[in-house]
MARTI-721222 format. One record per residue (C-alpha): residue in one letter; y, z, x. Coordinates in steps of 0.2 Angstrom, whole numbers, padded with zeros to 4 digits, always signed. Layout:
// MARTI-721222
AYZX/...
// end
This chain:
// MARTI-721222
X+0190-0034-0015/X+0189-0015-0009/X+0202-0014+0006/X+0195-0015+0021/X+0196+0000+0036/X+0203-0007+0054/X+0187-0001+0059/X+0170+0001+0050/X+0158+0010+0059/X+0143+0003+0048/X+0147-0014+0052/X+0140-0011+0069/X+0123-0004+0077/X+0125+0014+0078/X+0126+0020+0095/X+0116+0035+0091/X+0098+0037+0096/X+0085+0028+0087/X+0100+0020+0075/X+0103+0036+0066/X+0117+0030+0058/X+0136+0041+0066/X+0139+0050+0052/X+0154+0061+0062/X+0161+0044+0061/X+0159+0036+0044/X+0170+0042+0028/X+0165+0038+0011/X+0182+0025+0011/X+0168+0014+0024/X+0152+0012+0011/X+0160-0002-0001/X+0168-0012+0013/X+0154-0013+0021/X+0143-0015+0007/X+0151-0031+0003/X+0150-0038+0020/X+0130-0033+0020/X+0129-0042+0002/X+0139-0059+0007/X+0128-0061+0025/X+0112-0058+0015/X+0116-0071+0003/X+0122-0082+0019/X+0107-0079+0028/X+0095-0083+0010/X+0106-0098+0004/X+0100-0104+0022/X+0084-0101+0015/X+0085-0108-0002/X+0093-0122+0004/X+0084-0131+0019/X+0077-0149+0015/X+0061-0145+0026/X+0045-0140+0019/X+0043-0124+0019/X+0033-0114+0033/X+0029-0097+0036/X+0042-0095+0050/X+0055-0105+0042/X+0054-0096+0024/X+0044-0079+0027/X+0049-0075+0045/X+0067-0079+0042/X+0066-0069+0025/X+0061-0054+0034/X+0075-0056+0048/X+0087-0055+0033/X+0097-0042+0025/X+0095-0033+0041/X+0116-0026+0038/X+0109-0022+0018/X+0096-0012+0024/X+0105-0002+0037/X+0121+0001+0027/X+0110+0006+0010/X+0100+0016+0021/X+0115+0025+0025/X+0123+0027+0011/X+0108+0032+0000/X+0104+0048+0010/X+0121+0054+0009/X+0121+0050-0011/X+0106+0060-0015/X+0108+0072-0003/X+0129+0076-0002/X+0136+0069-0016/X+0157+0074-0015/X+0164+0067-0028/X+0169+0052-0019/X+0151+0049-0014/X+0148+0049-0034/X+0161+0038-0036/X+0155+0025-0026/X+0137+0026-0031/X+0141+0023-0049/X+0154+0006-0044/X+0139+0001-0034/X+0124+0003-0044/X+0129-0013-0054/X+0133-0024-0037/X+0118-0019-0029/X+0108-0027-0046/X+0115-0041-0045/X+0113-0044-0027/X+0094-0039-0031/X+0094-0053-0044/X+0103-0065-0035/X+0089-0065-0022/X+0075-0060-0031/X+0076-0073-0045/X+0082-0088-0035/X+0071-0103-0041/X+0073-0114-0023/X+0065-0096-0013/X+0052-0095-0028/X+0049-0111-0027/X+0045-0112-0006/X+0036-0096-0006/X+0027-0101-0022/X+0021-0117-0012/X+0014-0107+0003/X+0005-0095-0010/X-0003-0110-0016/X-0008-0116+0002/X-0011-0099+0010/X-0030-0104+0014/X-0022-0117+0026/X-0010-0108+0035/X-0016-0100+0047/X-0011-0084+0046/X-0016-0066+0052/X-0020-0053+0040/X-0002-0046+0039/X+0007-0061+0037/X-0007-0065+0023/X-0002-0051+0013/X+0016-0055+0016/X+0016-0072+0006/X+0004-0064-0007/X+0017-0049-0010/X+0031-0059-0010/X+0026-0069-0023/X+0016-0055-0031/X+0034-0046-0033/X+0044-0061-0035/X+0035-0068-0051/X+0033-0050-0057/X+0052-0047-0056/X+0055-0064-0066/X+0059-0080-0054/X+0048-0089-0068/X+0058-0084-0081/X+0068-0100-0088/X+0086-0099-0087/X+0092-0092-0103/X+0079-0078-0099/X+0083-0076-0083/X+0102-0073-0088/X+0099-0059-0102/X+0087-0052-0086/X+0100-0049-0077/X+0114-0044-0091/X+0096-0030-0094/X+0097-0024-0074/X+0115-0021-0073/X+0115-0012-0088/X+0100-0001-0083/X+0106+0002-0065/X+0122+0010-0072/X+0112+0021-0085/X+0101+0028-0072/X+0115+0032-0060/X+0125+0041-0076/X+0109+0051-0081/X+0107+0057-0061/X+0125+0063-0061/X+0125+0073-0077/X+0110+0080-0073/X+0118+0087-0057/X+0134+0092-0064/X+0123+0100-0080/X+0112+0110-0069/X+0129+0115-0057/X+0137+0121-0074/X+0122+0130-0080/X+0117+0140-0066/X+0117+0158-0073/X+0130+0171-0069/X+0126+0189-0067/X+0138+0204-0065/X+0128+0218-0060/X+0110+0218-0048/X+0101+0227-0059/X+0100+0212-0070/X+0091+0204-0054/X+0079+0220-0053/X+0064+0214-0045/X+0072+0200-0031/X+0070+0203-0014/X+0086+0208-0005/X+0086+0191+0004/X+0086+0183-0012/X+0101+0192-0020/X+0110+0190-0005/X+0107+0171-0005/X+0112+0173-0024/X+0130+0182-0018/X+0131+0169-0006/X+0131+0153-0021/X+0143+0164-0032/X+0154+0166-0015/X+0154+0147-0014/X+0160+0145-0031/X+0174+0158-0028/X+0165+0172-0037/X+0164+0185-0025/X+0158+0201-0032/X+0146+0191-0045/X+0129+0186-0042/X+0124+0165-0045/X+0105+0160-0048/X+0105+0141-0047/X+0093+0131-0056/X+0078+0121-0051/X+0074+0102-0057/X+0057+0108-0065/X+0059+0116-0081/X+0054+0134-0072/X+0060+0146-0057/X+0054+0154-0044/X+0062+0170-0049/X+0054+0170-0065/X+0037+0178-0057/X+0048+0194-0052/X+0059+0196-0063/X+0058+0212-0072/X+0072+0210-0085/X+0064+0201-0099/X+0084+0197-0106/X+0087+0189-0087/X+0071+0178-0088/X+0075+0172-0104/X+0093+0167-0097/X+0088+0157-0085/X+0073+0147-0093/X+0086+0144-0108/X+0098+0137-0095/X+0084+0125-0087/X+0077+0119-0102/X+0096+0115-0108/X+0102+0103-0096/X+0107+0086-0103/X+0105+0090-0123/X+0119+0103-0127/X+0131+0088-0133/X+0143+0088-0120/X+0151+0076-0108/X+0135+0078-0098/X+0122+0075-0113/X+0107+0064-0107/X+0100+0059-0123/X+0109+0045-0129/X+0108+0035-0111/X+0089+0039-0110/X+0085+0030-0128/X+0096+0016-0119/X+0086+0017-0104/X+0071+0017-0113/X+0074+0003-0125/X+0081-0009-0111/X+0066-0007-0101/X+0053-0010-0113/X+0065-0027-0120/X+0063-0032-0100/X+0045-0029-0099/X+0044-0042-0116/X+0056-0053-0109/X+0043-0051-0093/X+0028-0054-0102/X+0023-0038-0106/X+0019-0027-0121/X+0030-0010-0116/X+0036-0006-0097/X+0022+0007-0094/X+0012-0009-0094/X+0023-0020-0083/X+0025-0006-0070/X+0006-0001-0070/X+0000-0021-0069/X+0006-0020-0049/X-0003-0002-0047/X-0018+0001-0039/X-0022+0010-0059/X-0020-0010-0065/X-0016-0003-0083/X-0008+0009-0095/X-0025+0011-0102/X-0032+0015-0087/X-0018+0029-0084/X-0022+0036-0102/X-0039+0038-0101/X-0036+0050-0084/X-0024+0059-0092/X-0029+0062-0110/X-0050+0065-0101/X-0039+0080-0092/X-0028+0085-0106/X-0042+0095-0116/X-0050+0104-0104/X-0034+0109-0097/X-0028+0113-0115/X-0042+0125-0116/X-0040+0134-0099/X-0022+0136-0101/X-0027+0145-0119/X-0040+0155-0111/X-0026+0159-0099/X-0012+0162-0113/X-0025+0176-0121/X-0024+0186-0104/X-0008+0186-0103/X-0006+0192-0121/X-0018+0206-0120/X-0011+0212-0104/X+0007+0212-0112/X+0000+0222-0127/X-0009+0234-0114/X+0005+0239-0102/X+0020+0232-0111/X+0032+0247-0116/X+0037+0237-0130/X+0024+0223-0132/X+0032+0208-0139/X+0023+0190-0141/X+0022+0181-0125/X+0035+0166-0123/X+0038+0153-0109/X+0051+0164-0099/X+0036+0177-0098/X+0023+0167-0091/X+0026+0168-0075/X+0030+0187-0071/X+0012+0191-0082/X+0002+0179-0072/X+0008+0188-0056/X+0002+0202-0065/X-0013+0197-0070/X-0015+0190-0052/X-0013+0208-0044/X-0025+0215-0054/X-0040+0202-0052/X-0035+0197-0034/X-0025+0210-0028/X-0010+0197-0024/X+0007+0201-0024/X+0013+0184-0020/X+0032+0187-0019/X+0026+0203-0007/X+0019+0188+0004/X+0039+0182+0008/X+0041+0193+0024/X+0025+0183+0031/X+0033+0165+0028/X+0050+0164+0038/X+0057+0147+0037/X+0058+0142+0057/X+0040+0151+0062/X+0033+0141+0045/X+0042+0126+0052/X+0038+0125+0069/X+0022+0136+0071/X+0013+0128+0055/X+0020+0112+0051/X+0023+0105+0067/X+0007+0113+0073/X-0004+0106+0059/X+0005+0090+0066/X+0001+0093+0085/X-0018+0099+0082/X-0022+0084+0072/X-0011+0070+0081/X-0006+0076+0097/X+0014+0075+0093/X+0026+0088+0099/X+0044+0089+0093/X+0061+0092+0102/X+0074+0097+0092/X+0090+0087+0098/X+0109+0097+0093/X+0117+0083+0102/X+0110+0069+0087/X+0120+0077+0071/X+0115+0070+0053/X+0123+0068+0040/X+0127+0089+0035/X+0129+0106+0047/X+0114+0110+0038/X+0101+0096+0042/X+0094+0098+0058/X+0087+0083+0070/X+0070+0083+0079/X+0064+0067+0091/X+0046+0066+0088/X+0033+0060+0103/X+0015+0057+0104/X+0001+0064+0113/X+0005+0055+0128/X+0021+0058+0126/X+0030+0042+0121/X+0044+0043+0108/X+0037+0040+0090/X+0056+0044+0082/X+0066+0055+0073/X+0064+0068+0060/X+0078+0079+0049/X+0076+0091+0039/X+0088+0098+0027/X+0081+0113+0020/X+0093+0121+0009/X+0101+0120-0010/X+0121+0115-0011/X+0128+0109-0026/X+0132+0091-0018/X+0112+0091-0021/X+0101+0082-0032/X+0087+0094-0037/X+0070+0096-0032/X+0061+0089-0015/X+0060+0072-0005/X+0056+0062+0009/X+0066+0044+0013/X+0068+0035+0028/X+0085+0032+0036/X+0078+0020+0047/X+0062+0011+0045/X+0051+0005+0058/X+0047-0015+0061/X+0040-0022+0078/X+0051-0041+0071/X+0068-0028+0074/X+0063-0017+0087/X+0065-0002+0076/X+0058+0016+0079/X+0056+0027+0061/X+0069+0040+0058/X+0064+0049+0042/X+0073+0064+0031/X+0063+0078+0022/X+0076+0087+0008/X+0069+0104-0001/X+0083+0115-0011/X+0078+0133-0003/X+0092+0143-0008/X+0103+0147+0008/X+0102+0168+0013/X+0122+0173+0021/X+0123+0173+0039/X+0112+0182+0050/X+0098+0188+0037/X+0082+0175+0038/X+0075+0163+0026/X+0060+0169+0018/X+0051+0156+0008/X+0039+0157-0005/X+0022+0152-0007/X+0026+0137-0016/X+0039+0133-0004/X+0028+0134+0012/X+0017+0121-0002/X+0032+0110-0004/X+0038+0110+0015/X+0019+0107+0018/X+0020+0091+0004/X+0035+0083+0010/X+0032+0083+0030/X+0016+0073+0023/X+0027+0058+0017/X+0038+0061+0032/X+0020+0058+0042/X+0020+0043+0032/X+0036+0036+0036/X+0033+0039+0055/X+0014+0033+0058/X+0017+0017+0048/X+0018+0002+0058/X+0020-0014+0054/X+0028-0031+0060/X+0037-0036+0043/X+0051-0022+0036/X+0044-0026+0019/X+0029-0017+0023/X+0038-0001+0033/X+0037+0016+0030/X+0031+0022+0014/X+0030+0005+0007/X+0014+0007-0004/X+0010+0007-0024/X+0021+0021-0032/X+0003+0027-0038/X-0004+0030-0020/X+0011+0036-0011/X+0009+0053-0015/X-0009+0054-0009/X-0004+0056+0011/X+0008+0072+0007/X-0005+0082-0005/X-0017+0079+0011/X-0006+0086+0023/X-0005+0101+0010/X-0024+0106+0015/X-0018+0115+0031/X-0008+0127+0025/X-0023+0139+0024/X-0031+0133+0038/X-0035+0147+0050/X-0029+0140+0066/X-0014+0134+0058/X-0011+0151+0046/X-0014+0161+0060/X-0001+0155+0068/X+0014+0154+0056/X+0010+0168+0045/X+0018+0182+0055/X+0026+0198+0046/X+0044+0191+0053/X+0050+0210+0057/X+0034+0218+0063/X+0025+0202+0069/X+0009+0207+0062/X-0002+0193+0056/X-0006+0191+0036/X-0020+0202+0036/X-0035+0194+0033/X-0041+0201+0016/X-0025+0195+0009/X-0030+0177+0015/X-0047+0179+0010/X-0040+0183-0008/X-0027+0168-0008/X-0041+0158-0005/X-0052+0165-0020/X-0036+0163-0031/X-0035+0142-0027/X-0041+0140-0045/X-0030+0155-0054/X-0018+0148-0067/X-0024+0132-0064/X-0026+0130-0084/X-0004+0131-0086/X-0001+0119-0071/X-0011+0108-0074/X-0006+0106-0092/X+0012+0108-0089/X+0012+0092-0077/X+0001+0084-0087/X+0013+0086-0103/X+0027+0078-0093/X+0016+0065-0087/X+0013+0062-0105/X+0032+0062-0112/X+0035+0048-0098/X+0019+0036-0105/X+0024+0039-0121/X+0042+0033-0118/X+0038+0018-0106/X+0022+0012-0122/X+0036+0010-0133/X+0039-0009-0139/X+0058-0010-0137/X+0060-0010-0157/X+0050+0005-0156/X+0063+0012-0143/X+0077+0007-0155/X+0071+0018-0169/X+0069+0034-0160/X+0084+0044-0165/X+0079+0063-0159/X+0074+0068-0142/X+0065+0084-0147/X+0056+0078-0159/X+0049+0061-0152/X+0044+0074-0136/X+0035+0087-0151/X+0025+0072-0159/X+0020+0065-0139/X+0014+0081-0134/X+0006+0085-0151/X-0004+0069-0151/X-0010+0073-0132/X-0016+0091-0137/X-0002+0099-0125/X+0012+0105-0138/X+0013+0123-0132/X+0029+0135-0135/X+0024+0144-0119/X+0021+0130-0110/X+0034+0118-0109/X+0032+0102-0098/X+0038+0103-0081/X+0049+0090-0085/X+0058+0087-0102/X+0065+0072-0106/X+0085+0077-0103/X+0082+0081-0084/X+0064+0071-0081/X+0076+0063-0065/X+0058+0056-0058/X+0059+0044-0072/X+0076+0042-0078/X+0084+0042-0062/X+0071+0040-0049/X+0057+0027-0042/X+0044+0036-0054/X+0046+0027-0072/X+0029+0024-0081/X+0023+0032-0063/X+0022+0051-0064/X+0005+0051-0068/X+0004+0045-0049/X+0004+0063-0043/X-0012+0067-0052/X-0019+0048-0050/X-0017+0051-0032/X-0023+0067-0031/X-0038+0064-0035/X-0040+0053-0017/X-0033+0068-0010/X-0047+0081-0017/X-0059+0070-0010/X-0052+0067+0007/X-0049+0085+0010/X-0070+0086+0009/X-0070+0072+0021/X-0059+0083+0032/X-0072+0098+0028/X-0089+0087+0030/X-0081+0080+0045/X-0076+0098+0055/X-0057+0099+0048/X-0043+0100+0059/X-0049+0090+0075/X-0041+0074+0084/X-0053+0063+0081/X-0052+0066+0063/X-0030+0064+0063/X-0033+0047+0073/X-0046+0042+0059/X-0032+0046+0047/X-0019+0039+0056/X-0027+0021+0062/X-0035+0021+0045/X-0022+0025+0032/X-0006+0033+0037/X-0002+0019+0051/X-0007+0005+0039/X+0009+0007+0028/X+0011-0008+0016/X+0002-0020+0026/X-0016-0018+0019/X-0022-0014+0002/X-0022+0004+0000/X-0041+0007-0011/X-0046-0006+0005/X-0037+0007+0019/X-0045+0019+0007/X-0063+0013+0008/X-0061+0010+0026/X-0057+0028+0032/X-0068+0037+0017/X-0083+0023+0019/X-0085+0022+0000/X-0072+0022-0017/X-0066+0042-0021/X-0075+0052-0032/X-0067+0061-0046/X-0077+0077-0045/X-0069+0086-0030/X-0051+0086-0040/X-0063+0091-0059/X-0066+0106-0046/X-0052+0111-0038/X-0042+0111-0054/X-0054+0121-0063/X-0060+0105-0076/X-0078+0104-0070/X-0084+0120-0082/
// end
């Protein structure tokens, strides 16, 4: 047993509003105690369960299900922020001695044959119940997940299930925590600014400022993104300093260090596809896609290899541009390579749309994009208005706290945000909730939104890019999510919704950032307050389409390498003995092997699937996107940014969270299934 603090402020509600957890008060020596205090009354409170001689009813199986693991839930809320978000080493060392307990305690519930058994008799009744349409959907989905998760296994199965899980749990955490100390050891050292010729001052002064946290004052530090890329790469003038940091990114967990990836991903791999066989199924992209609203790996294919060749060819067509521009103005010309792409298609860019998108930085300060697009796009379409509250601290100096309220001004909940990139961070971009909301507990939703915008030194502004205005855009989508959803039962709160339709509310919410009453009211020159003049927005629209042909077939490639992975058969797994190579044949088989464009993801730092909720799923950003594509002509038929059309939205599909069918929410705010044409268009596949 961990030893136990004389006082353990997670073992009590927090006194903070809304439940945010006091983070000022807990210390990384409270997580494990507590932990195993939630672990042994959840077990309590399910052996009650389990247990009773009485027949099983809704209230006395379901209901009191649902009032469980209420501690669980708070503590791992708690905890799992902070992990993700500001992993100390003491953080990391927790996570990895409680990845295997929180398995087994998972196990321990879901494969109990006595809880199978009574919620297995009230599936087998539901008709005779009578029960409302959440609590329907409750006993349907408890089951659903319970048999999937294998309660029906037999014993001995059931054993080397679990023995699988554990297993697994540790992997996963040991492939998240060397990819954040790879990507900490690779960020790239530079001694002298003219190598960074080409970055905005704010941008090498946020560079002094990471080498100044690493003790290297004097020296200039680019930190690396999760996506094979940079930002930095489309400005960039020294071809030696792009090819630095592309090498760097596409190193991370294969360089046969303490931090290699490889080996634990073949694990990974081959456990999961012996778990989907012991399961019942042929390969884990099949058992994770059976309880998606896609119903198959086959299904999933078909989208992504009927995409693959027309945005093969694009992206072709897009290479040969490049090339000729390289050979036209080029002092030197030299065959174009992936650490090139992006600083030509900014120049191609400028010359067919006269768009210099890093220019566009001035126009896109942090707080005005926050505040006056953001939260405006919120208020214009749903009536909120947010506070910001200095007197609620999170879990970091750097995340900030806003209470959220609706049109009439009750209190809706919290939101954080924690916008900038710290070596404590895992990479890329995210939304969870810290607390979920459920009418059974009398809980309001407090959600987090984390981007990695690299921090300027005090006093000078954050200018973002483009893509980051995109990304802020994307994630307050899910945080939208988290907050409108509203549910009785916690197992529908929040985001609760197929893995491949989760993504579909945050590509909505990025319609607006080119709305005129909501551009118009963010994109302001931050020094001389002059709006983005309107020709350049006129020609950022035009441009929607330009370059599509890479980034579309850069995240289909790593959509690919995950399917091709999770179809293996687990003795198919066994035998794959090189990473690179199994990666080659994958990408060669979908038409998307190019040198100059590398997957968005490879294998050694693909986290969404290695390490995050997204293994046989990343297909779901394109799966959803094309609900989105055609919800955003909804929004357009319909008169765009108006309440009406925000309270459709919300009653119909953002506040519906788990409890309903998503394609039925779907049918019932768009009136009829989505249609694949409006994403064939927007991507530049229709031609």
């Amino acid at each position: 047993m961990t030893e136990v603090p004389a006082f353990n402020p997670l073992l009590a509600p927090s006194p903070l509003p809304y439940g945010l957890p006091d983070y000022a008060a807990i210390e990384p020596e409270h997580y494990l105690p507590a932990f195993e205090a939630a672990f042994a009354e959840h077990r309590a409170e399910v052996e009650a369960i389990a247990s009773t001689p009485d027949e099983p009813t809704f209230d006395n199986t379901m209901l009191a299900l649902e009032r469980a693991g209420e501690l669980l839930e708070r503590v791992g809320q708690a905890f799992y922020t902070v992990s993700s978000a500001d992993a100390s080493p003491e953080i990391q060392e927790i996570d990895e001695r409680l990845a295997p307990l929180m398995a087994a305690h998972s196990d321990a519930i879901q494969l109990d044959a006595r809880l199978y058994a009574r919620i297995r008799a009230l599936f087998e009744r539901i008709d005779e119940l009578g029960l409302d349409p959440e609590q329907r959907r409750l006993v349907e989905r408890r089951y659903r997940e319970m048999t999937h998760a294998g309660a029906a296994l037999d014993d001995s199965a059931k054993e080397r299930l679990r023995a699988v899980n554990r297993r697994l749990s540790e992997l996963t955490t040991q492939f998240e925590k060397n990819l954040l100390a790879d990507t900490n050891d690779l960020a790239v050292v530079f001694d002298d600014p003219a190598e960074l010729d080409g970055l905005t001052a704010g941008e090498l002064s946020a560079a002094a400022e990471a080498a100044r946290g690493r003790g290297l004052d004097g020296k200039l530090l680019v930190t690396l993104t999760l996506f094979s890329g940079h930002p930095y790469l489309a400005q960039l003038t020294n071809r030696s300093t792009r090819e630095r940091i592309m090498a760097a990114s596409r190193a991370r967990g294969s360089r046969g260090n303490a931090h290699d990836n490889r080996t634990v991903l073949r694990e990974i791999t081959r456990l999961r596809a012996e778990r989907a066989e012991l399961l019942g199924y042929p390969s884990h992209s099949a058992y994770v896609t059976a309880d998606q609203t896609a119903g198959s790996p086959e299904a999933v294919h078909s989208l992504l290899r009927e995409l693959a060749g027309p945005a093969a060819r694009n992206a072709a067509s897009e290479a040969a541009s490049l090339q000729r521009l390289v050979d036209a103005t080029a002092e030197r010309p030299y065959p174009l390579a992936a650490h090139d792409w992006a600083y030509w298609t900014e120049k191609v860019r400028a010359a067919e749309y006269d768009i210099d998108t890093a220019a566009l930085r001035p126009w896109f300060e942090a707080e005005r994009v926050l505040v006056d697009g953001v939260f405006r796009a919120a208020a214009l379409l749903y009536g909120l208005s947010f506070r910001e509250r200095a007197d609620i601290p999170a879990y970091h100096p750097d995340a900030r706290t806003f209470e959220v309220f609706n049109e009439d001004g009750s209190a809706l909940g919290l939101y954080v945000l924690d916008l900038y990139t710290r070596d404590t961070k895992r990479g890329g971009a995210w939304m969870n909730s810290i607390v979920k909301q459920s009418r059974l507990r009398g809980t309001q939703p407090v959600v987090v939104n984390n981007l990695n915008v690299p921090k300027p030194a005090p006093g000078e502004p954050t200018l973002l890019t483009l893509d980051q205005v995109t990304t802020l855009f994307h994630e307050f989508g899910h945080a939208l999510h988290g907050l409108f959803a509203t549910a009785t039962f916690p197992h529908f709160a929040a985001t609760a919704v197929h893995r491949d339709f989760v993504e579909f509310p945050s590509q909505v919410n990025e319609m607006w950032i080119l709305w005129p009453e909501v551009l118009a009211s963010y994109a302001v020159h931050h020094e001389t307050g002059e709006p983005l003049p309107a020709d350049v927005v006129d020609r950022l629209r035009a441009s929607e389409a330009f370059n599509q042909g890479f980034a579309t077939s850069e995240y289909l490639a790593a959509a690919w390498l995950d399917q091709a992975w999770h179809s293996l058969s687990s003795a198919e797994a066994a035998a794959v003995s090189d990473v690179a190579e199994f990666e080659a044949a994958a990408l060669a088989d979908i038409g998307l092997a190019s040198p100059v464009i590398p997957p968005r993801y490879s294998s050694t730092y693909f986290a969404h699937v290695f390490s995050g909720g997204y293994s046989a799923g990343y297909y779901s950003y394109i799966w959803a996107e094309v609900l989105d594509a055609d919800t955003v002509e909804w929004f357009r038929e319909n008169g765009g940014l108006t309440r009406a059309n925000g309270d459709r939205f919300r009653a119909r599909l953002l506040g519906v969270g788990g409890t309903k069918d998503p394609l039925e929410a779907y049918r019932d705010f768009r009136g009829r299934d989505a249609e694949i044409a409006p994403l064939l268009k927007r991507r530049g596949l229709d031609g």
